[in-house]
C-alpha positions as CSV (number, residue, x, y, z in Angstrom):
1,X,0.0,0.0,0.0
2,X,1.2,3.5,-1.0
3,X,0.4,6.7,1.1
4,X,0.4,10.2,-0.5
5,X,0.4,13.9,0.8
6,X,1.9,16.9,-1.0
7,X,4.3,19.4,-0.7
8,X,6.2,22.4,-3.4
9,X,9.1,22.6,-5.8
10,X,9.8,25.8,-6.1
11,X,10.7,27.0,-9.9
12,X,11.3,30.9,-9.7
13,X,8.6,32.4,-8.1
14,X,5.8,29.5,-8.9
15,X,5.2,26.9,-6.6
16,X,5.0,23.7,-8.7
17,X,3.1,20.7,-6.7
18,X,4.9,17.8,-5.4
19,X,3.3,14.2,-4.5
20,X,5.1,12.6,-2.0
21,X,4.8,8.8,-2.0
22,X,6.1,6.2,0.8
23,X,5.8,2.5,0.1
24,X,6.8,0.2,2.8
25,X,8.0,-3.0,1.5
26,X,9.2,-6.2,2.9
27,X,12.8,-6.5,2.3
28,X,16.3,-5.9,3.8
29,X,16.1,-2.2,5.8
30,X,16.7,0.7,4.1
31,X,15.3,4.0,3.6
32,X,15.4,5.2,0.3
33,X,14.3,9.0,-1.1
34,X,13.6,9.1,-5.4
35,X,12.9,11.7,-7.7
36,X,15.7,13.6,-8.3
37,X,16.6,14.7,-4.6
38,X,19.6,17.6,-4.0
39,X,22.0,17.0,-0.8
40,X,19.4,18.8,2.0
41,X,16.5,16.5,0.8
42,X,18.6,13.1,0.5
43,X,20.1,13.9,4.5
44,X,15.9,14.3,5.3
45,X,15.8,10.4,6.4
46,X,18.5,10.9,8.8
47,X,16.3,14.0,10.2
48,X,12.8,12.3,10.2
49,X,14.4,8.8,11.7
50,X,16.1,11.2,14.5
51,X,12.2,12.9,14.7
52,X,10.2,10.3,15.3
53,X,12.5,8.1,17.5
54,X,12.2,11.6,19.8
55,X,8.6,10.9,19.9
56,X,9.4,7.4,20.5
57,X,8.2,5.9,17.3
58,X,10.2,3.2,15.7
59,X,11.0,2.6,11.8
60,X,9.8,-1.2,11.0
61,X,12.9,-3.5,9.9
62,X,11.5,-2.9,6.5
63,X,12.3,-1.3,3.1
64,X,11.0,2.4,3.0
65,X,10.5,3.9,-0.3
66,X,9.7,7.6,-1.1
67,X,9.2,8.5,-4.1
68,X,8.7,12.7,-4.9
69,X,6.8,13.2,-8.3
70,X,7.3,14.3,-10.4
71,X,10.5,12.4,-10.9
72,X,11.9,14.6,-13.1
73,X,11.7,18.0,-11.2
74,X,14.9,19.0,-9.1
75,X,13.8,19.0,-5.6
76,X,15.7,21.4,-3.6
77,X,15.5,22.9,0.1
78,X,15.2,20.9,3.6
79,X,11.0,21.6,3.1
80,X,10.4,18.4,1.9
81,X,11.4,16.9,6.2
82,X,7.7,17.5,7.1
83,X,5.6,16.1,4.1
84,X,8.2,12.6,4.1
85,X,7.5,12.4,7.8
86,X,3.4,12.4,7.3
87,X,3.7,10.2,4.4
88,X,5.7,7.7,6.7
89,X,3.6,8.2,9.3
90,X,0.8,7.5,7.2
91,X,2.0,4.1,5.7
92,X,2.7,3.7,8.8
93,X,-1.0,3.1,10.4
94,X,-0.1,6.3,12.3
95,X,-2.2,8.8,10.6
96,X,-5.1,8.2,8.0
97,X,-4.7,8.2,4.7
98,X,-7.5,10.6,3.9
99,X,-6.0,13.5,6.0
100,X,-2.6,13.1,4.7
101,X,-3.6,13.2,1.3
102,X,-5.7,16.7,2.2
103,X,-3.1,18.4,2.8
104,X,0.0,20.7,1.4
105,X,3.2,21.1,3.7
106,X,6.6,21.8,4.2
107,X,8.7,22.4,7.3
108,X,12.4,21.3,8.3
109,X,12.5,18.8,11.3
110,X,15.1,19.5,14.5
111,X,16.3,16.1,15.5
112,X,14.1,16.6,18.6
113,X,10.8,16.6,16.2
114,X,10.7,21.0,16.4
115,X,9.6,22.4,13.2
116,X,12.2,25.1,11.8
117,X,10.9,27.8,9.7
118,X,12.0,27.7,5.8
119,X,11.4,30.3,3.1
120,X,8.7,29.7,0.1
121,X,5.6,29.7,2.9
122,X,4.0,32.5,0.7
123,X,3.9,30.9,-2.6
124,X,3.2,27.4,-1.2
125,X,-0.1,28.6,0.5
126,X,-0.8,30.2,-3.0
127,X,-0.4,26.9,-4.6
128,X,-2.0,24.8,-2.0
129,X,-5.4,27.5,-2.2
130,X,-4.7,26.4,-5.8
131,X,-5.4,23.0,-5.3
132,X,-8.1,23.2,-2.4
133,X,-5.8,21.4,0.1
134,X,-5.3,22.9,3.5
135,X,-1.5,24.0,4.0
136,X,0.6,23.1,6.8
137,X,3.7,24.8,8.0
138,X,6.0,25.8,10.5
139,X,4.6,28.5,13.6
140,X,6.8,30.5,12.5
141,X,6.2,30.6,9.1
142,X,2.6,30.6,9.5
143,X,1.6,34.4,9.5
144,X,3.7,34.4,6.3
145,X,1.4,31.9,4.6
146,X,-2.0,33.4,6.4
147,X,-1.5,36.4,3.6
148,X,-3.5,34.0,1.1
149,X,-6.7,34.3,2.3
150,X,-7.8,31.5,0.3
151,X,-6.0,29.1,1.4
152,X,-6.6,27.6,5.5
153,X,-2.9,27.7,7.1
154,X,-1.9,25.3,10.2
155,X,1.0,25.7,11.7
156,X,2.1,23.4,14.3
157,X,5.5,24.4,16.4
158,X,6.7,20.6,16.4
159,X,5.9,17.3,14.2
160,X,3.9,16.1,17.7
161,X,1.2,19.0,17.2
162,X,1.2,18.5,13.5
163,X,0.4,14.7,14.5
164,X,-1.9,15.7,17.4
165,X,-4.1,17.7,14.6
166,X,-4.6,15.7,11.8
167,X,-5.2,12.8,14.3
168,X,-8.1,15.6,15.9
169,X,-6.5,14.7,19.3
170,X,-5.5,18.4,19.7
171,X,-7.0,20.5,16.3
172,X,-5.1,23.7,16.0
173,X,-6.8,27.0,15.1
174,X,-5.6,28.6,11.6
175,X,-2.8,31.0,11.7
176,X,-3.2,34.9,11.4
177,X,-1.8,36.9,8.7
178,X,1.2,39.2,10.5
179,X,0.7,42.9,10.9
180,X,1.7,44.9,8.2
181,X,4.5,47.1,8.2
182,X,3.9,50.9,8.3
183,X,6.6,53.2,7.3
184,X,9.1,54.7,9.9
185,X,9.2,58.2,8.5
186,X,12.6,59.0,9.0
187,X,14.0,60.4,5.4
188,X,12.2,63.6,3.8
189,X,12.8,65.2,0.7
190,X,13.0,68.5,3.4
191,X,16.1,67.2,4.4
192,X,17.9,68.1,1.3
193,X,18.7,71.1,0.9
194,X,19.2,73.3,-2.4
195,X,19.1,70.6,-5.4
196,X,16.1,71.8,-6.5
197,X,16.2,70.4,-10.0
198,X,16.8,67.6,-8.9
199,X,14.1,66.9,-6.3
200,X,12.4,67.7,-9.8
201,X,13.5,65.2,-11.6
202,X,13.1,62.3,-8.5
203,X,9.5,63.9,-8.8
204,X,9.0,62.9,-12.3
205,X,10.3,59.8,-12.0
206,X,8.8,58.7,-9.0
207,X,5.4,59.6,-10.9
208,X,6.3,57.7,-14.4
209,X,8.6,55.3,-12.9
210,X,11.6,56.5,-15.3
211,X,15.0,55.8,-15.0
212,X,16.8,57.9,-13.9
213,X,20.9,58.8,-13.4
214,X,22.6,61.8,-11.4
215,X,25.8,62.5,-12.0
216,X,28.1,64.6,-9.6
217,X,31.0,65.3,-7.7
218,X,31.0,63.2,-4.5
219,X,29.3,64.5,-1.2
220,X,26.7,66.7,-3.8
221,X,24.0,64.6,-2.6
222,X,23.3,61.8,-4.8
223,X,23.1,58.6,-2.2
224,X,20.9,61.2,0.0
225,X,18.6,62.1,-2.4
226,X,18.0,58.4,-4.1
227,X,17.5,57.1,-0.7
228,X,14.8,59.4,-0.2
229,X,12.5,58.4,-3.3
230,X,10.5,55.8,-1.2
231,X,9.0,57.9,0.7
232,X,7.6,59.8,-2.4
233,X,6.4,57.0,-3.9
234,X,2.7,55.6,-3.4
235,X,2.4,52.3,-1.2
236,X,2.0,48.8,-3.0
237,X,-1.3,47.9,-3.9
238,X,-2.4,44.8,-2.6
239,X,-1.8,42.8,-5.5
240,X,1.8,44.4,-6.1
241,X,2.3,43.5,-2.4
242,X,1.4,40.1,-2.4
243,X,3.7,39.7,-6.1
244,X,6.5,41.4,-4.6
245,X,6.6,39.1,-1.1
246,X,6.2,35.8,-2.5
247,X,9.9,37.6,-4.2
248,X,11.3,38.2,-1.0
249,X,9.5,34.9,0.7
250,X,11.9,32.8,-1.8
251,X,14.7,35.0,-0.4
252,X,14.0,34.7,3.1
253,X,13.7,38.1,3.6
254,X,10.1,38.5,4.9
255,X,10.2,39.1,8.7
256,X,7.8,37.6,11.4
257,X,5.3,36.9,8.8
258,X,5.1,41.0,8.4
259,X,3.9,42.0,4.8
260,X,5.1,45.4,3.9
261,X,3.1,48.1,1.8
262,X,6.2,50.1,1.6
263,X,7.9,49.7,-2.1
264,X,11.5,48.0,-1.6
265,X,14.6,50.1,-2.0
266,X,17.9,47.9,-2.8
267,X,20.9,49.4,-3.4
268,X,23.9,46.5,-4.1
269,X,27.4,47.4,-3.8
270,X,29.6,47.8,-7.1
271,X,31.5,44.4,-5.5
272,X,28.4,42.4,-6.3
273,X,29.0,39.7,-8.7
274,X,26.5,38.8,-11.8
275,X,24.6,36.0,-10.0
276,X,23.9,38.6,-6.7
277,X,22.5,41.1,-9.1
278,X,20.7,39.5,-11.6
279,X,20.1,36.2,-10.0
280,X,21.2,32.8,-10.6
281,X,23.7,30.7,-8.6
282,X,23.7,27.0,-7.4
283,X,19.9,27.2,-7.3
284,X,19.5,30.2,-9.3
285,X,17.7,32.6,-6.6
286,X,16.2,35.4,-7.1
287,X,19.0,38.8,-7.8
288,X,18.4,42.5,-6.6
289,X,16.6,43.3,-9.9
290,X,14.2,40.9,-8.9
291,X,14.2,41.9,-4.7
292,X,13.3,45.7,-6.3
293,X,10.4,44.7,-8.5
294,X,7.7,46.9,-7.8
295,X,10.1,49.5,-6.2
296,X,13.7,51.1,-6.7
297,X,17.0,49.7,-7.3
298,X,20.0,52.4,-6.5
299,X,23.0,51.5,-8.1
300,X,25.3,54.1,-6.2
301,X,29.1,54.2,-8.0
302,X,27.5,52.8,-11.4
303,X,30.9,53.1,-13.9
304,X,32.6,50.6,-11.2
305,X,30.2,48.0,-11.6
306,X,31.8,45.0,-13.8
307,X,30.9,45.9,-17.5
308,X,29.3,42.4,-17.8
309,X,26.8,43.1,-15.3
310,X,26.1,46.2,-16.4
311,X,25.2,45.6,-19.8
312,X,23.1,42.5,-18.4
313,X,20.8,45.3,-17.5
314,X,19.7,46.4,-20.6
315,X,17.1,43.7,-21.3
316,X,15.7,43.3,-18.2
317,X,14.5,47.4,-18.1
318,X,13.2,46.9,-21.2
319,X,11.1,43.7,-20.4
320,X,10.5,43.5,-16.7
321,X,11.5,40.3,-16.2
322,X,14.8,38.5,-16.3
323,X,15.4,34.2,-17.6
324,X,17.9,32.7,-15.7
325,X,19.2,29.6,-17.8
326,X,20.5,26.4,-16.1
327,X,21.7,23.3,-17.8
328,X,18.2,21.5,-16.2
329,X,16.1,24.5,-16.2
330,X,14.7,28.2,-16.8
331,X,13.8,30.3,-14.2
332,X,11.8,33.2,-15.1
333,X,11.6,36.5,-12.5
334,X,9.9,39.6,-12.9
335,X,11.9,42.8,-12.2
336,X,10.1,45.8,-13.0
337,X,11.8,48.2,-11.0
338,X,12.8,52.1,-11.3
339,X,16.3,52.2,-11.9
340,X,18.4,55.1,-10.4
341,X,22.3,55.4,-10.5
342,X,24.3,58.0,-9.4
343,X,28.3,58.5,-11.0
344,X,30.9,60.9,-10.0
345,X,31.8,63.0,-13.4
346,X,35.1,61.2,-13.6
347,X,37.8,58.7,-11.6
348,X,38.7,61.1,-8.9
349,X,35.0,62.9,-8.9
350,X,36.1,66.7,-9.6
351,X,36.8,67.2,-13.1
352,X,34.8,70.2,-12.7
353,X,37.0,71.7,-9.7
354,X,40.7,73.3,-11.1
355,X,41.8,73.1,-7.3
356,X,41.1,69.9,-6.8
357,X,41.3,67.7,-10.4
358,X,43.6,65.1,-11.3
359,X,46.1,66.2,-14.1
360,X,44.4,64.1,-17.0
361,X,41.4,66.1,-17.1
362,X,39.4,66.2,-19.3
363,X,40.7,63.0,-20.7
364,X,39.5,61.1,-17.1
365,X,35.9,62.0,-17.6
366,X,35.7,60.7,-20.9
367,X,36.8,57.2,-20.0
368,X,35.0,57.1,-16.8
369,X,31.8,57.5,-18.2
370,X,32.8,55.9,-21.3
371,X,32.5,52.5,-18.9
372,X,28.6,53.4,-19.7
373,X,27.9,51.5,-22.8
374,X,26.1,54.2,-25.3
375,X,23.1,51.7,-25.6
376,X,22.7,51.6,-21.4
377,X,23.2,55.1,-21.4
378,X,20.4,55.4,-24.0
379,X,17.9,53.6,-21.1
380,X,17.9,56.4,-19.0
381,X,14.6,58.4,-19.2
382,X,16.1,61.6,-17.2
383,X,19.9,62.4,-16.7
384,X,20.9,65.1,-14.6
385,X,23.7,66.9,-13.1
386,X,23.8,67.3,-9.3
387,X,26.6,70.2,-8.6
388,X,28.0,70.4,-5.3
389,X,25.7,72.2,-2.5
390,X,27.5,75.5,-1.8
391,X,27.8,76.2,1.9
392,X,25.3,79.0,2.1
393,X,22.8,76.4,1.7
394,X,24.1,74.3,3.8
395,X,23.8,76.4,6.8
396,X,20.1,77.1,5.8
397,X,17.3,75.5,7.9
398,X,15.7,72.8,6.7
399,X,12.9,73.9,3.9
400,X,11.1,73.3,0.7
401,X,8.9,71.0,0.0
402,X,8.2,68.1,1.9
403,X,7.9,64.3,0.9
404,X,4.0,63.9,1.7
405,X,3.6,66.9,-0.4
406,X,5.9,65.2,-3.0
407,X,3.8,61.9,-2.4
408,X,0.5,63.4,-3.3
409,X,1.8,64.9,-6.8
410,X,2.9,61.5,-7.4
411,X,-0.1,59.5,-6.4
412,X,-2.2,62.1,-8.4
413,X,-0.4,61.7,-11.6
414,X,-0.4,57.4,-10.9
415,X,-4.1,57.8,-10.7
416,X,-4.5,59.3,-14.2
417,X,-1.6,56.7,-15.2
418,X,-4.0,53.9,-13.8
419,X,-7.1,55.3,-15.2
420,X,-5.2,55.8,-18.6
421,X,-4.1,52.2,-19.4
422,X,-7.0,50.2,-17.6
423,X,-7.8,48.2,-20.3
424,X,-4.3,47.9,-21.2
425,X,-2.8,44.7,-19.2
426,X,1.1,45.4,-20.9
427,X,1.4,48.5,-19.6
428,X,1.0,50.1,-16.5
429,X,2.5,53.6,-16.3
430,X,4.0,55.9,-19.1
431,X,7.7,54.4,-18.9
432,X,5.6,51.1,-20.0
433,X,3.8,53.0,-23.0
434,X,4.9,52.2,-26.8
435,X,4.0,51.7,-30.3
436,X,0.3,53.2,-31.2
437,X,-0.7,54.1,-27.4
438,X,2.2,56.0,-27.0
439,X,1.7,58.0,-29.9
440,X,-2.2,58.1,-28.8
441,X,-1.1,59.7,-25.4
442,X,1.5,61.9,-25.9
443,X,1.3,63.4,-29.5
444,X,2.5,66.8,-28.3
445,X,0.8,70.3,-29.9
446,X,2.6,71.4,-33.1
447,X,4.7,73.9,-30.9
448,X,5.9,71.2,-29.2
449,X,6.2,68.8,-32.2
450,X,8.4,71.5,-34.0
451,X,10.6,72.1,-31.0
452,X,11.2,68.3,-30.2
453,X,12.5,67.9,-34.3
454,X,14.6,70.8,-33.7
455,X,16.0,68.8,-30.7
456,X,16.8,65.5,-32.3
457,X,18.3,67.1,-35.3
458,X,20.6,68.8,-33.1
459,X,20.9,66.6,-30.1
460,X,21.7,63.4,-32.8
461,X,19.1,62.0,-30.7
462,X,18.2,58.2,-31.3
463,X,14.7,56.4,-31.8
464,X,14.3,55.2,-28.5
465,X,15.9,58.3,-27.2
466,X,12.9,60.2,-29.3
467,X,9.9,57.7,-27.1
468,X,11.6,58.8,-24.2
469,X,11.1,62.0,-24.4
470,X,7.9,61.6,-25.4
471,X,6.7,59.4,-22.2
472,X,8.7,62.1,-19.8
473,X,7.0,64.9,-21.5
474,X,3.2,62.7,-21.0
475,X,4.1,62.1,-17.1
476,X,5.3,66.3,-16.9
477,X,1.8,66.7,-18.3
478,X,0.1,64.5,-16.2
479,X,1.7,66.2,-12.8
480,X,0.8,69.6,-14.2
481,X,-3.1,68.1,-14.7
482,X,-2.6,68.4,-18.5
483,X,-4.4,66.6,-20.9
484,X,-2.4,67.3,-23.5
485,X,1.5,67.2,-23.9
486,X,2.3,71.2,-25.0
487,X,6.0,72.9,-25.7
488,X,6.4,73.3,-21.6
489,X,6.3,69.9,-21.3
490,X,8.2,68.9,-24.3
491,X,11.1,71.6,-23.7
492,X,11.7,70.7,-19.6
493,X,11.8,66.6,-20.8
494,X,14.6,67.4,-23.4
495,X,16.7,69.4,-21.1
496,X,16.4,66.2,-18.8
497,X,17.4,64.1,-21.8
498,X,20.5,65.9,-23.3
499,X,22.2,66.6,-20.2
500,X,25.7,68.3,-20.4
501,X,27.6,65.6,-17.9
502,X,25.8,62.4,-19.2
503,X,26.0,62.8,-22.8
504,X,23.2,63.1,-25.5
């Protein structure tokens, strides 16, 4: 006789269902585990035989089979302790069949029988609501997994409770989603002072989600001013919020079950290798592109990133969404993130300073920012150049306007964004907008259709660097509560797009 129960594979951000078979056959003892098993799962016999001998339940002198199918699928992670143990249990005589076979679960076992929280609880109670089973997972893991409020979450604190309940000895109550996360309020776009066109320009990109790069001498204000455009931007919708955590579920980074509204903010170092950025690896994990979908990725220092990683960029801000290939499989992430870097103007950051530049000005700018690819550099939406904040203004209290005044110009101009491209599922704000609807939305007037010619002509400016102008000039409009895109608007998106420092 064969028992069943079911668990998850995890294959990018999907949850792919597992069926976890045990046979127990008469035969020399052995305890075998099938169907393509990495190192954590094959050592799960030694766990679950150290489990249940703590609860004082012996292993017949039999041959034990499981068997994970699909056979085929790499099974990864030490998940898979919890659902082995039930299906043993249940060959067993220990627990029925039919509430074994109910039920989705995963949970590592502690040689004493504890269950030890893993990562993946979010997109396994999304897959087990899938299938109408009931999901069952560590305590700790549980208000994680309550955030599907489909599926019906249990989560014992040891194999003995998890027993206890599907035996109804001792029926445990469903877990509680955790309490969200509210934002601590510390940075403000008040803090800054002076850099006014460039509070500007984090406006406007914050409200179309464009890419942006500042370029400037160190200590200008760059890192303090990027780190400051979450708390412009509007909170995660439900559904982003639920798309972005079962990201950072997979990473382990979602603490005490606590779903956040607030839109992530990564910022890597320029140390990080290919596989930390993009993703990939042994198991190919999520990368930062993927951990900022949905919110902001600051790459701080962005000519000293390795060229290759760099120019791995390019496709995924084009597409949202980033394939990482392995020989046995391909893992597909989304990644739709706003993209701001900051670079000093050249190797020793003050080509624009006699006093204090190196002798191979201007030569040292050039190659600097020559580590920019021309077609990466042709990505950004809005390049700007942040001077250095003179100490007048510095000794200035703090003024201007505030982030929550920011925020509301922002969630304003989303709301017309949202309204705009309803019936559109591709696109969701104007950096998303091409072909036919962007020529729909932002045809500017013919003042502003002869002045944006002019520009190109002059400027040398490419195709896409023409579309870009076009979806800055439709979010200017939309902030200014302008149906139409007019010269204004045209005008203050090419100065953003033919910046001195950053090129044309």
């Amino acid at each position: 006789m064969v028992s069943r129960t079911y668990t998850v594979a995890f294959e990018g951000v999907e949850a792919r269902p597992v069926e976890v078979q045990c046979a127990v056959t008469p035969g020399l003892p052995a305890f075998s585990i099938v169907g393509l098993p990495d190192k954590a799962v094959s050592e799960a016999r030694d766990r679950v035989r150290a489990a249940l001998s703590a609860l004082s339940i012996a292993l017949p002198s039999k041959r034990l089979t499981i068997n994970l199918s699909p056979a085929d699928l790499p099974k990864e992670g030490s998940h898979f302790d919890l659902p082995i143990a039930l299906a043993l249990l249940a060959a067993l005589g220990i627990l029925p069949d039919d509430a074994v076979e109910t039920v989705t679960s995963l949970g590592e076992l502690s040689l004493d029988g504890a269950l030890v929280p893993v990562i993946g609880a979010l997109p396994a109670a999304l897959a087990a609501a899938e299938e109408g089973r009931c999901l069952i997972c560590p305590e700790a893991s549980g208000a994680e997994a309550a955030w599907v409020d489909a599926a019906n979450v249990i989560a014992p604190s040891s194999l003995l409770h998890a027993i206890q309940h599907l035996t109804g000895q001792m029926p445990l109550t469903p877990a509680q989603p955790g309490e969200v996360r509210a934002d601590s309020g510390e940075r403000d776009l008040r803090d800054v002072k002076g850099q006014e066109r460039a509070k500007r320009a984090l406006e406007i990109a914050a409200a179309g989600r464009h890419h942006m790069i500042m370029i400037g001498t160190p200590g200008s204000g760059k890192s303090m001013l990027a780190a400051r455009m979450p708390s412009i931007l509007p909170p995660l919708s439900a559904a982003e919020a639920l798309e972005t955590s079962m990201i950072h579920s997979l990473s382990g980074l979602i603490e005490e079950g606590g779903i956040s509204r607030l839109r992530p903010f990564r910022e890597p170092h320029h140390t990080a290798s290919m596989a930390a950025i993009v993703g990939g690896g042994r198991s190919a994990k999520p990368g930062e592109i993927s951990l900022a979908h949905n919110g902001v990725l600051f790459m701080d220092e962005f000519p000293e990133f390795p060229r290759t990683v760099l120019e791995t960029l390019r496709q995924p801000i084009e597409t949202g969404e980033v394939v990482v290939s392995r020989a046995n499989a391909h893992v597909r992430y989304p990644c739709r993130f706003l993209l701001i870097a900051a670079a000093n103007p050249c190797k020793c950051g003050y080509l624009f300073d006699p006093a204090r530049a190196c002798a191979r000005v201007p030569m040292c700018g050039e190659d600097y920012l020559g580590r920019i690819s021309g077609p990466l550099m042709d990505r950004f939406d809005i390049r700007i150049d942040v001077p250095p904040v003179s100490l007048s203004d510095l000794d200035l209290p703090a003024g201007g306007t505030s982030s929550a005044e920011v925020s509301q110009n922002v969630a304003l101009a989303r709301a017309i964004q949202a309204e705009r491209f309803a019936n559109v599922t591709t696109m969701h704000l104007n950096a998303d907008a091409e072909g036919t609807v962007l020529e729909e939305i932002a045809a500017p007037d013919e003042e502003g259709r002869s002045f944006l010619l002019k520009a190109a002509d002059k400027f040398g400016l490419t195709a896409r660097g023409y579309h870009r102008i076009l979806r800055v000039a439709r979010t200017i409009a939309d902030l200014a509560g302008s149906s139409a895109v007019r010269k204004p608007h045209i005008a203050e998106a090419v100065s953003f797009r033919v910046n001195g420092a950053a090129g044309n």
